[in-house]
N, C-alpha and C positions, 0 to 999 in steps of 0.2 A: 048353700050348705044348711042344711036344718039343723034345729035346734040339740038335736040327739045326738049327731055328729058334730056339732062343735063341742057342746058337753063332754064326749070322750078326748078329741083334741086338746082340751082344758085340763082336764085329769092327766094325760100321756104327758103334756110340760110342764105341768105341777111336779108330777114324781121324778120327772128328767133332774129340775130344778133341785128339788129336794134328795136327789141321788147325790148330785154333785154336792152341793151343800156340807151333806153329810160327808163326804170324801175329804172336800176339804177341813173339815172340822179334823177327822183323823187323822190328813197327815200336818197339821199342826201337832195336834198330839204327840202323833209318832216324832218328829221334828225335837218338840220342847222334851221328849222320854230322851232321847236319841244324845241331844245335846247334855244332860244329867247325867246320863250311863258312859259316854265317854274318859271321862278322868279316871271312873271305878276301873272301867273295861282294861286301861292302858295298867293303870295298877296292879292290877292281876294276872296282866297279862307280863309284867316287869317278872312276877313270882316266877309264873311258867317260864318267864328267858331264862332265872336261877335256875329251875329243876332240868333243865337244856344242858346250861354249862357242867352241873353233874354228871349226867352223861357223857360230855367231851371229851370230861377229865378223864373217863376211864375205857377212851376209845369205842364210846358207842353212837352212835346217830345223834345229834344234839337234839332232839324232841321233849320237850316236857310238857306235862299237864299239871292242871288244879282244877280241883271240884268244889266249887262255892255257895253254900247256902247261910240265907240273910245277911251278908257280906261277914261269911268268917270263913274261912277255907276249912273243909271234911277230908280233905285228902289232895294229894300230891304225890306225882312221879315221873319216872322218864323214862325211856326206850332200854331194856336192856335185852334183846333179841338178839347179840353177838354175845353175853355176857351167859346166859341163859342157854344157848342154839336151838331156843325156842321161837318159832312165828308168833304166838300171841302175846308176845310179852312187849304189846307198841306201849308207848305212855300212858294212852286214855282208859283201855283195856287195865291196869295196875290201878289208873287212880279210881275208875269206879267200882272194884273189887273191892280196893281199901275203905272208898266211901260208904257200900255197901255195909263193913265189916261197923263202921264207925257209927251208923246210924239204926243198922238193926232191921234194916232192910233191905230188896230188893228192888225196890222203885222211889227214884232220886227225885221224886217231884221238887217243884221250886228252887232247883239248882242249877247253877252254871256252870259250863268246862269253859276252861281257858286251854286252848293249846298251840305250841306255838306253830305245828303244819296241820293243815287242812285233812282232817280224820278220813281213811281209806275204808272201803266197803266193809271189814269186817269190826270196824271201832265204828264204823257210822251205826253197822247192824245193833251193838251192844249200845250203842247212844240212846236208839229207839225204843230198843227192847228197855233199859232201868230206868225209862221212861223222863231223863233230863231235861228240864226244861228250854236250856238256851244254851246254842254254843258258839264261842268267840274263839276264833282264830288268826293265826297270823299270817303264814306264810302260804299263799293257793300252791298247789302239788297236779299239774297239768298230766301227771303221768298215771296216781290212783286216786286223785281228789274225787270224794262223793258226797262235796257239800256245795256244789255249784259248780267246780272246772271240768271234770266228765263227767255228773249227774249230780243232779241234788238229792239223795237219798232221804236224808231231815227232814225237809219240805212238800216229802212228796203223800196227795192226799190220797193216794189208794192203801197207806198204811193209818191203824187204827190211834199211831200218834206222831207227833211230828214236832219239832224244834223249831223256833228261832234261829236265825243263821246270822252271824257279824262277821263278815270277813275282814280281811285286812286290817286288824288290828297291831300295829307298828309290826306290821309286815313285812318294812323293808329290812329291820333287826335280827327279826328272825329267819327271812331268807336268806341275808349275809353270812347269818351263824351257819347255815347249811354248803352255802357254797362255798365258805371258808375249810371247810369241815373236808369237801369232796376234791377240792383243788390241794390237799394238802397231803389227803390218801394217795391221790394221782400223783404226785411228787413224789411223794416215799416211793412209791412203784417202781415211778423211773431211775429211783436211785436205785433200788435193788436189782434190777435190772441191767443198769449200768455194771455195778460192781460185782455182778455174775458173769459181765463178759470181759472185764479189767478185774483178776483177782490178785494182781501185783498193786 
């Protein structure tokens, strides 16, 4: 091997080395950021199981959000799309209209949504578009999830911005509140059902 070609050889595992290097420097980073934002994350995300239970109470989807900037909440809501017999009116959709209202703008830079299911193509759309910075969630939604379970909309780089994605964020809380929620409508049913065919 000559000298020329070893010279580039030398370069090619220098930058290999220095690839990785760097890699691993980040995801310590990302690691020691990750381990920091967990307590806030759960915190806020306790908020949004609140604004869930509000909705319960009034026979809606137990969904809530919160919109967060430098740890002070801009807004807060929850699903009222039975209450309303409006489609847009999911939680995240309310809370960054309210945010918007709160801050005077249309683009939510340096904010975070907390919410408790995995945001569907049209709150992912409006995620992107008021340009949010980070969104934590709880519960994955395998049926319109478009934050990683059928697509990751957020994350995807052929849009001109894109999100942080936290899933499962006490997760299993806010999936309980849901299945709690549907196994309870499905009872009522059978009971109406029942006592439509027994009306003595």
């Amino acid at each position: 091997m000559d000298n020329v070609n070893l010279h580039k050889e030398l370069l090619s595992l220098l930058e290999k080395i220095d690839a990785i290097f760097n890699y691993m420097i980040e995801s310590e980073k990302n690691e020691q950021r990750a381990n920091v934002m967990t307590e806030r994350d759960e915190y806020w995300m306790q908020r949004a199981i609140e604004e869930a239970k509000k909705a319960e109470a009034i026979r809606e989807v137990p969904i809530g959000a919160v919109l967060v900037k430098d740890d002070e909440m801009i807004a807060s809501a929850y699903n009222l799309r039975e209450t309303t017999q409006n489609a847009v009116t999911h939680a995240e959709l309310l809370a960054i209209e309210k945010a918007c209202d709160a801050v005077g703008s249309w683009r939510l830079e340096n904010t975070t949504l907390y919410v408790t299911l995995e945001p569907c193509p049209m709150c992912s759309g409006a995620i992107l578009l008021s340009r949010v910075d980070r969104v934590v969630y709880g519960a994955r939604d395998p049926k319109a999830g478009c934050a990683g379970s059928l697509m990751n909309l957020l994350e995807d780089d052929r849009f001109n911005h894109r999100c942080e994605v936290v899933p499962d964020v006490l997760g299993e809380a806010c999936g309980q509140m849901l299945t709690d929620f549907f196994r309870g409508l499905r009872e009522e049913k059978k009971r109406r059902k029942q006592m439509s065919k027994d009306p003595d």
